[in-house]
C-alpha positions, 0 to 999 in steps of 0.5 A, spaced: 412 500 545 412 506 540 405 506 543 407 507 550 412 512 547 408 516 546 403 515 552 409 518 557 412 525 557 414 527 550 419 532 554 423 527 558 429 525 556 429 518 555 422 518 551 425 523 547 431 517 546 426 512 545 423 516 539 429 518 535 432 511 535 425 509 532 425 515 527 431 518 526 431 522 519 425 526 520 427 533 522 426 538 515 433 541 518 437 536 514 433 541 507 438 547 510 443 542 511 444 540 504 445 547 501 449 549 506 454 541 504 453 544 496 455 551 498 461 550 503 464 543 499 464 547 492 467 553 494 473 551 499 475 545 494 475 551 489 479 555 494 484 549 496 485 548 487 486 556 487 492 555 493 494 549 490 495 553 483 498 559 486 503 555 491 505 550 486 510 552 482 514 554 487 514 548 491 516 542 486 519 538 492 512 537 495 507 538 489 512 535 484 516 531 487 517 525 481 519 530 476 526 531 481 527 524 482 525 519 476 529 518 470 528 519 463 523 513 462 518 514 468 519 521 469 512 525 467 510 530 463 514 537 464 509 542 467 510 550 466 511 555 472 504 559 470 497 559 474 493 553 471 499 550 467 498 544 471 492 543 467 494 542 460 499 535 462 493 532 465 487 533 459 493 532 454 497 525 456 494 519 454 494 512 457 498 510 453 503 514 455 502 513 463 502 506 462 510 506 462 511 512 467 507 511 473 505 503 472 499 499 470 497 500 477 496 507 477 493 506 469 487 501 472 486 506 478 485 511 473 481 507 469 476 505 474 475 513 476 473 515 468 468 508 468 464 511 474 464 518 472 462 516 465 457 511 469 454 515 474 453 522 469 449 516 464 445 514 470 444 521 472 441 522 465 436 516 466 435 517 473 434 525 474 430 525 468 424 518 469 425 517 477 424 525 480 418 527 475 415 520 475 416 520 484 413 528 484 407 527 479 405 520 482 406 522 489 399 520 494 398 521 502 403 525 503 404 529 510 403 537 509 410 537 512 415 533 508 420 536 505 423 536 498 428 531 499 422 526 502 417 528 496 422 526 491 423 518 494 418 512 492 415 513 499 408 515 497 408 513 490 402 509 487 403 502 486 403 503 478 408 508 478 413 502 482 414 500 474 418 505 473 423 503 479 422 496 474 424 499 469 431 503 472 433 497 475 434 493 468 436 499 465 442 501 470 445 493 470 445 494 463 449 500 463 453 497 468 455 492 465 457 496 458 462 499 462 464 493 465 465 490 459 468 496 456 473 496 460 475 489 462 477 490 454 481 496 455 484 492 460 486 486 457 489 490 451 492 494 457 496 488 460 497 485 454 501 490 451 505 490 459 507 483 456 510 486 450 513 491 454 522 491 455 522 492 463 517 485 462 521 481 458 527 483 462 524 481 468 526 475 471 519 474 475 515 473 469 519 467 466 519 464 474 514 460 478 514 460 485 512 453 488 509 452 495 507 446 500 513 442 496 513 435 500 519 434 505 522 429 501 522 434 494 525 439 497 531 440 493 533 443 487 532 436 483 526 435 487 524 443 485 525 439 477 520 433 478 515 437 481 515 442 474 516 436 470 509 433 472 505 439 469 510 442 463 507 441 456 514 443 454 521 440 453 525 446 456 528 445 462 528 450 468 533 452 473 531 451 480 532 453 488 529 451 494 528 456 500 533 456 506 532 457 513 534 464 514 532 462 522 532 469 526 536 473 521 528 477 519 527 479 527 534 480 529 534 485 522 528 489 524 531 489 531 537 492 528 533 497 525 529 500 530 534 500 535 538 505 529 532 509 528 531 510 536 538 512 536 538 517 530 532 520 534 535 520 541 541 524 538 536 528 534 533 531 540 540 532 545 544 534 540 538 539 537 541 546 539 549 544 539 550 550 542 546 549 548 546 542 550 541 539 555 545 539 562 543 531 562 544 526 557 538 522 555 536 516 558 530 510 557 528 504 559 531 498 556 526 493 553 523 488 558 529 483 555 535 487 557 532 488 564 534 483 568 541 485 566 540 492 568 537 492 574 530 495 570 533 502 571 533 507 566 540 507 563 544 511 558 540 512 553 545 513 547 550 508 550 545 504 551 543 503 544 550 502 541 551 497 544 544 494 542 547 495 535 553 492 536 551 485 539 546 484 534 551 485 528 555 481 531 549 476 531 547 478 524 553 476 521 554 469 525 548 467 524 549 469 516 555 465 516 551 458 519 546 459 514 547 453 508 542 448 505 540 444 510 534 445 512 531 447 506 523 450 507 517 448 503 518 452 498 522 455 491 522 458 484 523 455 477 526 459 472 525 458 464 529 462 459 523 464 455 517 467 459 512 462 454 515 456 457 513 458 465 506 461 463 505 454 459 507 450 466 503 456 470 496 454 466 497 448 466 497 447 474 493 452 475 488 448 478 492 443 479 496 441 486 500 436 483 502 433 490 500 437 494 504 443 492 502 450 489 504 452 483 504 459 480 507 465 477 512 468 481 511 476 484 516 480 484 521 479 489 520 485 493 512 484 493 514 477 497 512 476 504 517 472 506 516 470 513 508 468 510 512 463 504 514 457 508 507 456 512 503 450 511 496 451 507 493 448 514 496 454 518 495 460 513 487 457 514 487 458 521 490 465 520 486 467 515 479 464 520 482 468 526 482 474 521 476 473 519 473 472 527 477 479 529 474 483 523 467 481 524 468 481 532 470 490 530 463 490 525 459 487 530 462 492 536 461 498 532 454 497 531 452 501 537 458 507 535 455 506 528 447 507 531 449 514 535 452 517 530 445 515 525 441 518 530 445 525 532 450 526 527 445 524 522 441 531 524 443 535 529 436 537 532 435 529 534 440 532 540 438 538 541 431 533 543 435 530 549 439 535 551 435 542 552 442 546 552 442 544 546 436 545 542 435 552 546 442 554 541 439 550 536 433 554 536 437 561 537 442 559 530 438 554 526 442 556 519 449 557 523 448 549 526 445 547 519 451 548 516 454 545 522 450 539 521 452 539 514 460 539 514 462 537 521 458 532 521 460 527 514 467 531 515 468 528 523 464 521 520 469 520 515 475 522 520 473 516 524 474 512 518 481 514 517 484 509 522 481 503 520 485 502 513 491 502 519 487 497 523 485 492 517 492 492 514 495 491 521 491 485 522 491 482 514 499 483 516 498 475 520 494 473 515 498 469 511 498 472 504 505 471 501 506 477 497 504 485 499 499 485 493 494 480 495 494 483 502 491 490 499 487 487 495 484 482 502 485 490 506 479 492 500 475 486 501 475 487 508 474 494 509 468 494 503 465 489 507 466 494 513 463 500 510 458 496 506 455 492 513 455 498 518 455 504 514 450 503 510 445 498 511 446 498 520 446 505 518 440 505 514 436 501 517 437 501 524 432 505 526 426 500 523 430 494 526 429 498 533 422 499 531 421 491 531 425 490 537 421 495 541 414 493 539 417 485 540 418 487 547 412 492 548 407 486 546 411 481 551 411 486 557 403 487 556 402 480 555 401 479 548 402 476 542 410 477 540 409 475 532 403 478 531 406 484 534 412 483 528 406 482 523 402 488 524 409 492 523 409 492 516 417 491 516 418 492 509 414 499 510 418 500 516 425 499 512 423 502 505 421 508 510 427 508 514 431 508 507 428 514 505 429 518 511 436 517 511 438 518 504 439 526 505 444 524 509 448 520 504 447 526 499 450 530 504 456 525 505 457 524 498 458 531 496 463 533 502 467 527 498 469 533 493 472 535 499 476 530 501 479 530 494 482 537 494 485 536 501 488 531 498 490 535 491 492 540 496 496 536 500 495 541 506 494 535 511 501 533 509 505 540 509 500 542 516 504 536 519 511 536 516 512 544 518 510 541 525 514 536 526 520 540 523 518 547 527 516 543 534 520 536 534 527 534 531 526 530 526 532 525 524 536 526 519 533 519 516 525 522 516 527 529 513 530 525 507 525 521 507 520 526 507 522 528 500 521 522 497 515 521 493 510 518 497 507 512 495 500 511 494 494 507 497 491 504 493 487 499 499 484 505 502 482 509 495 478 504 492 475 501 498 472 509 498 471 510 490 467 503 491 463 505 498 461 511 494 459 507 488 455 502 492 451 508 496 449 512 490 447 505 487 442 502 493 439 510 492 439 512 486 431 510 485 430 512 493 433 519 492 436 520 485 438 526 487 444 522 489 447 520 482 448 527 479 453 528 487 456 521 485 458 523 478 460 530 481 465 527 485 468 522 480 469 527 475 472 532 480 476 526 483 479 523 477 483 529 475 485 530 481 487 523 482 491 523 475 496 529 477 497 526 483 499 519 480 503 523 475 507 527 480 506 526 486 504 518 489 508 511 486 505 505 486 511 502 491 508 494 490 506 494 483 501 488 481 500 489 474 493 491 474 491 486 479 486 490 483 481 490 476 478 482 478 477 486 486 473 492 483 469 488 478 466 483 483 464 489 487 460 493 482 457 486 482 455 485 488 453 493 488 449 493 482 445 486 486 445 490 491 441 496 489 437 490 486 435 487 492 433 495 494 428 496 488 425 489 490 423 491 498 420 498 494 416 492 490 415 488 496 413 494 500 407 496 495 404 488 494 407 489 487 408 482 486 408 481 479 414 487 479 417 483 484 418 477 479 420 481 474 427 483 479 428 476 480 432 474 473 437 480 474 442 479 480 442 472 476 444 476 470 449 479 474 452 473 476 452 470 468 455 476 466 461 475 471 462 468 469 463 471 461 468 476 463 471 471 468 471 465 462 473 470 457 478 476 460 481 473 465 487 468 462 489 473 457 489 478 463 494 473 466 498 468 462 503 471 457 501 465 453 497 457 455 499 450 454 497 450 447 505 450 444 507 450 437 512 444 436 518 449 436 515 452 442 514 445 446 521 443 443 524 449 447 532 450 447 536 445 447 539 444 455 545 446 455 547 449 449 542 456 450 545 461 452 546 464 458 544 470 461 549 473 465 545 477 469 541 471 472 542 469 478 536 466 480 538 464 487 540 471 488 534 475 485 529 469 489 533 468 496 531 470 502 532 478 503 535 477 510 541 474 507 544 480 504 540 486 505 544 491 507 544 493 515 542 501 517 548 505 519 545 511 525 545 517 520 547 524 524 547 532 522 553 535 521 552 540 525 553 536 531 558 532 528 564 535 533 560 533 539 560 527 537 566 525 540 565 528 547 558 525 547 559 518 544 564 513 548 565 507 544 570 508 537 568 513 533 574 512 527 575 506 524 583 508 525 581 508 533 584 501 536 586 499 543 593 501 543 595 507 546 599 513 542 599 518 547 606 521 544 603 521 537 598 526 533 593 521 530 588 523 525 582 520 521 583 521 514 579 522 509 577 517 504 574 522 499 581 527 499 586 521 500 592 525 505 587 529 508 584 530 514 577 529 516 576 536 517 574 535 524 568 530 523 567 523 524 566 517 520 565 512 524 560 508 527 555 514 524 554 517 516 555 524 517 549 528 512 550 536 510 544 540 511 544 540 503 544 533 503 538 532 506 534 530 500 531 523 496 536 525 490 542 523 494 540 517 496 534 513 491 539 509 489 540 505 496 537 499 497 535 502 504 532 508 502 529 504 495 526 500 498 522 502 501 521 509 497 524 508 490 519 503 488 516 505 480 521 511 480 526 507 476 524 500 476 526 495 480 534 493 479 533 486 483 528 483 479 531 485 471 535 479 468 541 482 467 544 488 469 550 489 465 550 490 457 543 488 456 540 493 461 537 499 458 539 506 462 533 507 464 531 501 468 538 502 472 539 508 473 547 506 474 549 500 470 556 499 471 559 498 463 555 505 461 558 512 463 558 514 469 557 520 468 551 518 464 546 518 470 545 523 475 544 518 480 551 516 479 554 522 480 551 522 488 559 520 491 561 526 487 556 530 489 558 529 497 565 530 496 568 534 502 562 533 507 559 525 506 564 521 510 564 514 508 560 508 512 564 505 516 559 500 521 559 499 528 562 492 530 569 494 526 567 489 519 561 491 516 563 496 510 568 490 508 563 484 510 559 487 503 566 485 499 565 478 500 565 473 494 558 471 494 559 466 490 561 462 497 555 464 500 555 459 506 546 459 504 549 456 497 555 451 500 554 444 501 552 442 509 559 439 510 562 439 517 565 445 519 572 440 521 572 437 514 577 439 509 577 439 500 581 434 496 586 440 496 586 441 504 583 447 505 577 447 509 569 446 506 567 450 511 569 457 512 568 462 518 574 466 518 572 474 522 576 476 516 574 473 510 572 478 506 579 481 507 582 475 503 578 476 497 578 483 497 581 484 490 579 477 487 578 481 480 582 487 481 583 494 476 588 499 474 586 504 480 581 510 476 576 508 472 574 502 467 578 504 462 585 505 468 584 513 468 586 517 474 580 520 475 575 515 479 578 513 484 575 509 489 575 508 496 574 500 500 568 504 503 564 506 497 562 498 495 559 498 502 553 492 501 551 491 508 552 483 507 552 477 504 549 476 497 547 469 496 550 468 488 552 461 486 558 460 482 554 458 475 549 463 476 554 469 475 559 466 472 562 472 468 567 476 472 566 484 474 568 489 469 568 495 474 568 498 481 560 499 481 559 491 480 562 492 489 556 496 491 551 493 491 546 494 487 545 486 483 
């Protein structure tokens, strides 16, 4: 076909067409595009550094959030108010002290960012200084007009000169697998020292098994003990719970949410201006569920929404009270007294399925995806062979995008060919479109990929992962094969596969042989060809990188976003404190990206070795800027412990075979044969040195300890004479969230506070009832000054926030705002065995028998006095639901008939409305503080938890010895 191509007018459109998709990357165009890339990328991250310096001590909220809301322990370096005083912490603080202040995560991520600096700074050396002069010197059949960048890749070298790509080839995979091997020690030692540290050793996932796919007839706590016993190496009993059916209570809680949230905003909008309200109240359309009951109209927005929030507190609270242990699901956990004795019985069914379960290490508790436990293996494989059928279906579809993208955006002159308009401006301003091609062209590339981690994630969310870390870590496989498949190797060489399509069409359409067609091709040529053609591009790419990280480090997007969203829309008052929470960081999107880059600079580094020293520019520039990011900006919001390292090495496996297989079509494409042999051991030495590492690193890395015991150790504790945490409460720390997690309450501003009660017409006090006191003044009081009014706010069913209020300081000690924001800042109370004497101040954060004064975060309820009101919930009960013993929580009962008495008479089953009531001061105090003082005085309102928290009576047998054991934070 390119024979016909050619015979037709060179000047029709669709011959032009035809041409570039054979030979895109021809055009000398792309020279001016590089310089104009290097100019531009350099000079605006140096720009963007300096904006960054200057506006940086003057807006810690946003360029130092952490060092505001973390504690003493995990709180960064302090930073000086001056130009580059910023600097010195970074350069300054060690690994050793980032270990316990931004988590392993963070530590590891960092790690990886040094070793491909150091790495690719050693292979530029290497690279730059045998390849360039060995590609210029030996270089033959040139054409006249070839560029730099085509005189400094392979295309044309002697055959003999092919040696020295042998030689950089065995020379790049030792290098390579010195720095694995160096850093795979670093972090063991790493990881290692996590297991001595206090917040493990007093954590109760890391002396806790999760057992899944537990047969029917197991499924019991006694069940849970056989199970374990038939792998424990040791004599030491655990303690045991089996999983129970939550039922609906996950979806109607996120049901629950989204309809406070879509209340916050619709009040955030009407009541923007409360001088000057909108003349109609907002309405929408109820959900396809409720538009029978209202005749698929639209409706009143807000009344709407309250009562979509009523009913389904209503209905959280029933379906807690029916939850008990019938029905127990597939799964539990295990817990031992010493972390020893549950990594022994972890090792030694690691690859074991001792009656057909699952046995392993437990994660954390709010790393689990709770809804994906119970699945059935068979399940989760179909799930994950759909997931596998939607991400190859989106890589095979964008192969077209991909194709049109490496013809035009690739080189701007290839459009100008097809499009006359065009090349008339591209003749008139080629140094204006140069720099053009060589900043909007890999800026508007890589704003298209953006999106895709979204999208990936979205999809791994139905995969059936049961915790959120091996869910980023199945994103990072995804996307790299993504990235790897259409990026770089349909990019690359798309262009001689079309050459070959072509030429088989045009033999079939002149009657001729089609395979003969193929053979006098010269494919390998064609592809080696196409590879060298488009390496300038990547050149291009790498170096916009840099400024992508200056972006990041100037958070320019985040601030360009958060003064639009606050000048031009009304943010709730839940967004703008959100909005001063450290963000978290992902972890999935930027290895996936630092591995993309690696891989490209490696599968070019012998093509275009220019490419190296760009590639180690942008990691050196990049692991700075990442550090202070992660130092004061970004948390880890699911910690894994380093689990990402087994990831990131098993890629740079592939990438250095890869880069192999790269080397072997140079050889092949030259009939070098005997050099093609001497390619042939070296992925199979990658693949050993994988399975070194693996036999020698990764046990350590993961078990505290392995079956090998000393007796003493075997023996364990003698049952039921150890001595019992009281912190432990296993069935608490490891039970379903929805059992107890605390329900949103719709926050309001305070300046429209008073309008609330023209506007709302349902119960706006907690004090309102239907009876009719038209002959007397009645008014709320306030809970913060008891005898006082409220001072004209209102405290129900809203939580009243002040303009001063709106910050992540007031409220990173509640479960609802920690969750999702406070991961890393302060650890994590839920997951620590003991929340009491035993705890150090700086994993709580508020420990109940330590001063109150002592953490800032404790202070909150002071600091909102006057002007935070109380939480009083929808549905009248909530803010007295979170009072319940959860010692009687129905999930722990036993399944007894709900007619059925005790031997005292009593019901077994209970489900009075207002049973938090009864047991209101089941462990009462003098009024005050702890020590019986008059000045802590507490209102019912202040120990809101939002539910039920599932604790049996033997897990916690120690009483409460303060106020702060009602508010929730166990």
């Amino acid at each position: 076909m390119a024979a016909a191509v050619v015979a037709r007018d060179e000047t029709d459109p669709t011959t032009a067409f035809l041409n570039l998709i054979q030979n895109p990357f021809k055009s000398a165009f792309q020279v001016n595009a590089f310089w104009a890339s290097l100019g531009t990328s350099i000079g605006i991250s140096v720009v963007l550094a300096l904006l960054f310096s200057v506006f940086r001590p003057h807006h810690n909220a946003i360029y130092a959030p952490k060092v505001k809301h973390a504690d003493q322990k995990h709180a960064p370096p302090p930073v000086g108010k001056g130009l580059f005083a910023w600097v010195a912490p970074v350069v300054k603080t060690k690994e050793e002290t980032l270990v316990d202040r931004i988590g392993l995560d963070a530590v590891v991520f960092l790690r990886c960012a040094r070793m491909l600096r150091n790495m690719f700074i050693i292979l530029s050396i290497i690279g730059c200084g045998v390849l360039i002069p060995v590609n210029l010197l030996q270089s033959e059949g040139g054409q006249a007009g070839d560029t730099t960048f085509a005189r400094m890749t392979p295309l044309n070298i002697k055959p003999d000169a092919v040696w020295s790509q042998v030689v950089c080839a065995w020379a790049f995979d030792i290098i390579i697998m010195i720095f694995v091997w160096y850093n795979y020690r670093a972090i063991l030692a790493l990881r290692r020292h996590h297991f001595q540290s206090p917040e493990y050793q007093m954590s109760l996932h890391a002396r806790t098994l999760m057992i899944t796919d537990v047969p029917s007839n197991l499924r019991s706590e006694e069940g849970l003990m056989q199970l374990t016993d038939g792998v424990n190496p040791t004599s030491a009993l655990p303690r045991t719970t089996i999983g129970r059916n939550v039922k609906e209570l996950p979806t109607m809680i996120k049901k629950h949410e989204e309809a406070v949230r879509d209340l916050e905003s619709v009040l955030s909008k009407y009541l923007k201006n409360p001088d000057r309200l909108p003349v109609n109240r907002p309405t929408m359309r109820p959900s396809r569920k409720h538009k029978d009951n209202l005749g698929g109209r639209k409706v009143d927005a807000i009344d709407y929404l309250t009562d979509r929030i009523q009913d389904l507190e209503t209905r959280i609270k029933d379906v807690r009270q029916t939850v008990d242990k019938r029905n127990p699901m597939p799964y539990g956990f295990a817990s031992w007294e010493a972390i020893e004795h549950a990594h022994a019985v972890a090792y030694t069914a690691r690859k074991k399925r001792h009656q057909g379960t699952l046995i392993q290490l437990a994660p954390r508790p709010h790393d689990i995806i709770w809804e994906n436990v119970p699945l059935s293996p068979a399940t989760r494989r179909w799930r994950h062979t759909v997931n596998a059928f939607w991400v190859t279906l989106l890589t095979v579809l964008w192969i077209a995008p991909n194709a049109m993208i490496a013809i035009f955006l690739s080189d701007l002159s290839n459009l100008g060919l097809v499009w006359k308009a065009f090349q008339t401006s591209l003749s008139e301003n080629p140094k204006v479109w140069a720099a053009v091609q060589g900043i909007a062209s890999p800026a508007l590339t890589s704003l298209i990929y953006l999106i895709l981690p979204i999208i990936f994630r979205r999809l791994m969310r139905r995969a059936g992962d049961t915790t959120k870390s091996s869910r980023e870590r199945h994103v990072i496989r995804y996307l790299y094969f993504f990235f790897i498949f259409n990026n770089l190797i349909v990019f690359s060489l798309f262009s001689a596969g079309w050459g070959y399509v072509s030429a088989v069409i045009d033999a079939k359409n002149n009657k001729e042989d089609a395979w003969q067609a193929v053979v006098d091709g010269h494919i390998l040529k064609k592809a080696m060809s196409a590879l060298c053609q488009v390496s300038p591009f990547w050149v291009t790419w790498l170096l916009q990188r840099n400024l992508g990280a200056a972006l990041d480090l100037s958070q320019l997007v985040n601030v360009a976003w958060k003064w639009f969203m606050k000048t031009f829309m009304a943010p709730t008052p839940r967004q703008n404190i959100e909005w001063t929470a450290p963000p978290p960081f992902d972890y999935a999107s930027y290895y996936t990206y630092f591995l993309f880059y690696a891989t490209i600079a490696l599968c070019f580094a012998t093509l275009q070795p220019i490419v190296l020293p760009v590639a180690a520019l942008y990691f050196a520039f990049d692991s700075w800027m990442k550090k202070y990011l992660l130092m004061y900006v970004f948390l880890t919001k699911t910690e894994s412990s380093g689990r990402f390292w087994g990831v990131v090495i098993n890629r740079m496996i592939f990438a250095a075979i890869l880069s192999n297989l790269v080397i072997a079509l140079l050889a092949a494409s030259q009939d070098s044969w005997i050099k093609l042999y001497c390619l042939v051991p070296l992925p199979f030495v990658m693949l050993g040195f994988k399975w070194y590492c693996r036999r020698t690193f990764d046990d350590d890395m993961l078990y505290y300890s392995r079956a090998t015991l000393t007796d003493a150790e075997a023996l364990g504790p003698t049952p039921g004479k150890g001595i019992k945490r009281a912190g432990d409460r296993l069935k608490s720390r490891f039970g379903h969230p929805a059992l107890y997690r605390p329900l949103l309450t719709p926050m309001v501003h305070k300046r429209a506070a008073q309008l609330l009660k023209s506007i709302y017409r349902g119960r706006l006090s907690q004090y309102d009832a239907n009876v009719d006191f038209s002959d007397i003044a009645m008014h709320a009081m306030s809970s913060s000054k008891p005898g006082k009014t409220m001072d004209g706010q209102t405290s129900a069913p809203f939580e009243v926030v002040d303009e001063n209020q709106l910050d992540f300081s007031y409220y990173k000690d509640r479960a609802d705002f920690r969750d999702e924001f406070g991961g890393g800042l302060y650890g994590r109370p839920e997951d620590l065995i003991s929340e009491r004497s035993q705890t150090p101040r700086t994993f709580m954060g508020d420990s109940p028998d330590s001063s109150r004064a002592s953490s800032p975060s404790s202070m909150m309820p002071r600091k909102l006095e006057g002007s935070y009101e109380p939480i009083v919930m929808m549905g009248g009960n909530r803010s007295q639901e979170a009072l319940v013993d959860n010692h009687n929580h129905p999930a722990f009962r036993p399944p007894a008939s709900r007619s059925g008495s005790g031997p005292d008479g009593a019901p077994l089953y209970r489900n009075d409305s207002n049973e938090s009531q009864s047991r209101l001061l089941n462990h009462p105090q003098p009024m005050g503080g702890a020590n019986g003082s008059q000045t802590d005085f507490h209102t019912v309102d202040r120990w809101r938890s939002g539910g039920y928290g599932p604790v049996t009576q033997d897990d916690d047998p120690a009483p409460p010895t303060s106020y702060d054991y009602f508010r929730g934070r166990r």
